[in-house]
Jmol script that loads the backbone (N, CA, C; Angstrom):
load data "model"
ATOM      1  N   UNK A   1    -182.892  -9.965 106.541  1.00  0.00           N
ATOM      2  CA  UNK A   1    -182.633  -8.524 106.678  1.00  0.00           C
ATOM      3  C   UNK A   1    -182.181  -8.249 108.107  1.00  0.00           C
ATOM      4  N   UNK A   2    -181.367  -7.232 108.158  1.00  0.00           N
ATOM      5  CA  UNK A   2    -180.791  -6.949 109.392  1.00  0.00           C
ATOM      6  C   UNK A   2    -181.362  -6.003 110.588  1.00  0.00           C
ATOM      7  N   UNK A   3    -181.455  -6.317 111.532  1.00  0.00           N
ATOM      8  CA  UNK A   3    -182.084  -5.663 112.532  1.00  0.00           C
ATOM      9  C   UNK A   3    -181.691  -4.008 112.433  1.00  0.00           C
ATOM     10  N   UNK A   4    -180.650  -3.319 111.978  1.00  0.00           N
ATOM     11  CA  UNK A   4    -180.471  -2.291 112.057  1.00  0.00           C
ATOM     12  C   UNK A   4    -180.308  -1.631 110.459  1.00  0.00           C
ATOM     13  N   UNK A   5    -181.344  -2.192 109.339  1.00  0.00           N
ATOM     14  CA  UNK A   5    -181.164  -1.925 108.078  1.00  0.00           C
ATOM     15  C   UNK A   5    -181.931  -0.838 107.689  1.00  0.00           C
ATOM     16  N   UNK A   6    -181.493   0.063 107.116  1.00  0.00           N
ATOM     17  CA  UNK A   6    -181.858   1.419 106.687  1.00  0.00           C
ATOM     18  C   UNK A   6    -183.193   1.639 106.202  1.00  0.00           C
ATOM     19  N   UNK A   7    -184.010   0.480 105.981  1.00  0.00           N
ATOM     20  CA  UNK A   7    -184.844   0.448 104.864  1.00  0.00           C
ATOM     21  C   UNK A   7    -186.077   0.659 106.251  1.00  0.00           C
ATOM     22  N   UNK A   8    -185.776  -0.442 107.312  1.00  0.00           N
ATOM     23  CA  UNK A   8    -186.237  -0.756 108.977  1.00  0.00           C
ATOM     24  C   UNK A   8    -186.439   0.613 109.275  1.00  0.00           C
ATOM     25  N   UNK A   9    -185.540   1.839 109.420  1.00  0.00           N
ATOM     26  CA  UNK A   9    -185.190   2.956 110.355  1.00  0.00           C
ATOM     27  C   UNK A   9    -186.050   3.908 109.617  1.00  0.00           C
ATOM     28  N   UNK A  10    -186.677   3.611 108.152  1.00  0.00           N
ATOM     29  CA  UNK A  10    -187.657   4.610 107.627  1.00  0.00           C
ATOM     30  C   UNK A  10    -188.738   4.749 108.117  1.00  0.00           C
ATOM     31  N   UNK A  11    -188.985   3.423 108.493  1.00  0.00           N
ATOM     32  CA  UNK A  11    -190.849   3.448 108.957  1.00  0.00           C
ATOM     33  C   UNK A  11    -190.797   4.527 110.538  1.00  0.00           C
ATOM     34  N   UNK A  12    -189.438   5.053 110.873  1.00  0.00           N
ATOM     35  CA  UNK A  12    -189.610   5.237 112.149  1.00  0.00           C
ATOM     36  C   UNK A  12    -189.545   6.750 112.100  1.00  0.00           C
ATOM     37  N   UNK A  13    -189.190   7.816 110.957  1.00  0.00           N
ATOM     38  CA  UNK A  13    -189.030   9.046 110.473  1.00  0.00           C
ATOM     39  C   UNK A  13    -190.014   9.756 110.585  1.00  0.00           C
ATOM     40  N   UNK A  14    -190.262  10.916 111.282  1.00  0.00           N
ATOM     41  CA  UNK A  14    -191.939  11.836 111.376  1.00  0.00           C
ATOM     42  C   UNK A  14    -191.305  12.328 110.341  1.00  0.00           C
ATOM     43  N   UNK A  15    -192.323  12.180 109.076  1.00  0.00           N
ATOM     44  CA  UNK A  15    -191.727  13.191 108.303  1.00  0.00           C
ATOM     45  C   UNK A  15    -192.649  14.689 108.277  1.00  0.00           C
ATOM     46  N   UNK A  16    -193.257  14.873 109.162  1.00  0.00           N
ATOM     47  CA  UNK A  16    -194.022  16.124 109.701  1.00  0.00           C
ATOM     48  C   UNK A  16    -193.043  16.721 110.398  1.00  0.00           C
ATOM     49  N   UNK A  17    -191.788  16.073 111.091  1.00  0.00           N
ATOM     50  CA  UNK A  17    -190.902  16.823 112.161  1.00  0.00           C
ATOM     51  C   UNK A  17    -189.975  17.880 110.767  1.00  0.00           C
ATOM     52  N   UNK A  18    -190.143  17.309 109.694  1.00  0.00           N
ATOM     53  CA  UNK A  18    -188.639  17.674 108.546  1.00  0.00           C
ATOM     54  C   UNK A  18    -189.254  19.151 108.390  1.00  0.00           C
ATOM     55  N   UNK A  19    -187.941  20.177 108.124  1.00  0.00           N
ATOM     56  CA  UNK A  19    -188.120  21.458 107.484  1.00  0.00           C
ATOM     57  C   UNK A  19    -188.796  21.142 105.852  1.00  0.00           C
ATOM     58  N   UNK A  20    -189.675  22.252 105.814  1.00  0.00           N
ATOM     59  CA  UNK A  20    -190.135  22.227 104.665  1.00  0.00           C
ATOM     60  C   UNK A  20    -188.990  22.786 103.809  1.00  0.00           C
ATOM     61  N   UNK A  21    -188.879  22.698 102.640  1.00  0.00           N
ATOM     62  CA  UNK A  21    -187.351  22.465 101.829  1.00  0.00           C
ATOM     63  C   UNK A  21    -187.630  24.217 100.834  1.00  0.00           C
ATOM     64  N   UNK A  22    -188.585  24.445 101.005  1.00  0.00           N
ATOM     65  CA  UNK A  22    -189.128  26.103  99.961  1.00  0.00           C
ATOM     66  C   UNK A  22    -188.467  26.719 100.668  1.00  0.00           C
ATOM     67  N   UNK A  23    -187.311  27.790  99.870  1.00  0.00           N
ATOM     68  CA  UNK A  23    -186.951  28.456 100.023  1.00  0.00           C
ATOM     69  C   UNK A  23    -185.123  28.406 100.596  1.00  0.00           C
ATOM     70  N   UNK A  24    -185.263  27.485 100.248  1.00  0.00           N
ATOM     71  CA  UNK A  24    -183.206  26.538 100.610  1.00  0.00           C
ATOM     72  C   UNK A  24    -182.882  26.542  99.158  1.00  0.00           C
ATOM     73  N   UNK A  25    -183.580  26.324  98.546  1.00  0.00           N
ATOM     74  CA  UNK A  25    -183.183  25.964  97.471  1.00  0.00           C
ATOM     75  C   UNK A  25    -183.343  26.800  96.218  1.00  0.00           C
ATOM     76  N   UNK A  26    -182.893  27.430  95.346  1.00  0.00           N
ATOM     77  CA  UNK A  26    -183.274  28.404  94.068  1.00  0.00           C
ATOM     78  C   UNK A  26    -183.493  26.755  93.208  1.00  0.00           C
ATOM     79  N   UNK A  27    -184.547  27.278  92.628  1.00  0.00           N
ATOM     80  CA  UNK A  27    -184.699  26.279  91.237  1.00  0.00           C
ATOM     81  C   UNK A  27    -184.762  26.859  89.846  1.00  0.00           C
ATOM     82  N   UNK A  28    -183.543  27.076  89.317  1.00  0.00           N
ATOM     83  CA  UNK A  28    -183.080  27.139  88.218  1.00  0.00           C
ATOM     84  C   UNK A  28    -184.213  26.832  86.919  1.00  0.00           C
ATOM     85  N   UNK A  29    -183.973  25.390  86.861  1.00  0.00           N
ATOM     86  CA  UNK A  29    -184.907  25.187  85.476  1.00  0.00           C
ATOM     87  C   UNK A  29    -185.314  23.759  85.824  1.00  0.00           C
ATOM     88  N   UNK A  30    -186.655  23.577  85.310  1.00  0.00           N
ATOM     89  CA  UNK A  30    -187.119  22.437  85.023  1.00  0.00           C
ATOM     90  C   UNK A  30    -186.242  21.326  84.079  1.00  0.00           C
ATOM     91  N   UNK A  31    -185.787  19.728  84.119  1.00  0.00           N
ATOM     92  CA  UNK A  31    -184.834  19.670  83.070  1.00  0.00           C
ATOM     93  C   UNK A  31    -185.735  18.121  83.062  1.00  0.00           C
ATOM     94  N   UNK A  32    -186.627  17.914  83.683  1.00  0.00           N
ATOM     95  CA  UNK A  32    -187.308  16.631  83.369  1.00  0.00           C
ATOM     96  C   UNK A  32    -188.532  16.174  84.306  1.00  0.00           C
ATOM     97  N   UNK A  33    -189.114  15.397  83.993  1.00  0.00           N
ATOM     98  CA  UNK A  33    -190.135  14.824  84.616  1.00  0.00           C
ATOM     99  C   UNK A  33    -189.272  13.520  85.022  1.00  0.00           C
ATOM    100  N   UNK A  34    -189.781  12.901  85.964  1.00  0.00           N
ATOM    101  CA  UNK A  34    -189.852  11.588  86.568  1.00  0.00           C
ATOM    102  C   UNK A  34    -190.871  10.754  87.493  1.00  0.00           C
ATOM    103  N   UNK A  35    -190.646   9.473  87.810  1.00  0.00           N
ATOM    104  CA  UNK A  35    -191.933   9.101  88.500  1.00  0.00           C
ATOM    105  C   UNK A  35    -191.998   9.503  89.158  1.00  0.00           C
ATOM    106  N   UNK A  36    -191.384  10.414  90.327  1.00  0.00           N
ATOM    107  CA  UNK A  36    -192.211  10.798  91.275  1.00  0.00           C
ATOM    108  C   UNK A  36    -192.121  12.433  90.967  1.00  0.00           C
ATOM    109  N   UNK A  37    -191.707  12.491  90.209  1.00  0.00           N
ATOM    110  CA  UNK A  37    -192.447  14.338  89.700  1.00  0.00           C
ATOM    111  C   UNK A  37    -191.486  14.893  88.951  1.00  0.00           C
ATOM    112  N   UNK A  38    -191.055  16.252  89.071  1.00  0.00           N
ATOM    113  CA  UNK A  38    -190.583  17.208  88.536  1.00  0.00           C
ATOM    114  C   UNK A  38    -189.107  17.327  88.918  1.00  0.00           C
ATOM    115  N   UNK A  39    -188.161  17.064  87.933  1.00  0.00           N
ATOM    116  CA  UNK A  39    -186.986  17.100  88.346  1.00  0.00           C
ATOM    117  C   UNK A  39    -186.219  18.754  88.073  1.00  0.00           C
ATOM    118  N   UNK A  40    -185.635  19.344  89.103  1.00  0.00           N
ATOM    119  CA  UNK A  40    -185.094  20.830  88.679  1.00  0.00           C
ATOM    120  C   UNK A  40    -183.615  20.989  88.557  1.00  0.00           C
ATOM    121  N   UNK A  41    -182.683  21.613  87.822  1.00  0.00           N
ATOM    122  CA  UNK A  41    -181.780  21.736  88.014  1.00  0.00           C
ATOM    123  C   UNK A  41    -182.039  23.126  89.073  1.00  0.00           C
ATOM    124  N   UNK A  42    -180.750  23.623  90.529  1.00  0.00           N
ATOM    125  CA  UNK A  42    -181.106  24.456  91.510  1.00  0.00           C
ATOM    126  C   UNK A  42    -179.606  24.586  91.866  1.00  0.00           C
ATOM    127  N   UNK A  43    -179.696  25.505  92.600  1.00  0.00           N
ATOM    128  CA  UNK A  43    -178.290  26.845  92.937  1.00  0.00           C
ATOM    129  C   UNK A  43    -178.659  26.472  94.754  1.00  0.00           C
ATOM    130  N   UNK A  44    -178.138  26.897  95.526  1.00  0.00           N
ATOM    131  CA  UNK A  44    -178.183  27.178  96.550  1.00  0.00           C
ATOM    132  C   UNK A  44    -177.247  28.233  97.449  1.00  0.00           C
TER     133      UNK A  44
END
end "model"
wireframe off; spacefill off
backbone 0.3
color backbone group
């Protein structure tokens, strides 16, 4: 694996620094579940 590989540059992300995403986004409709949760169709 490569010293500058994308997968490397995750462990390094605050993800406490990220905007919380409520309120960017209209969510339309629920159109599925998935493994990691609730998938929406959304407008912006």
């Amino acid at each position: 694996m490569a010293s500058d590989s994308p997968a490397r540059s995750l462990d390094e992300i605050d993800l406490s620094a990220l905007r919380d995403p409520a309120g960017i986004f209209e969510l339309v409709e629920l159109v599925g579940n998935g493994t990691y949760g609730q998938v929406y169709k959304q407008n912006q």
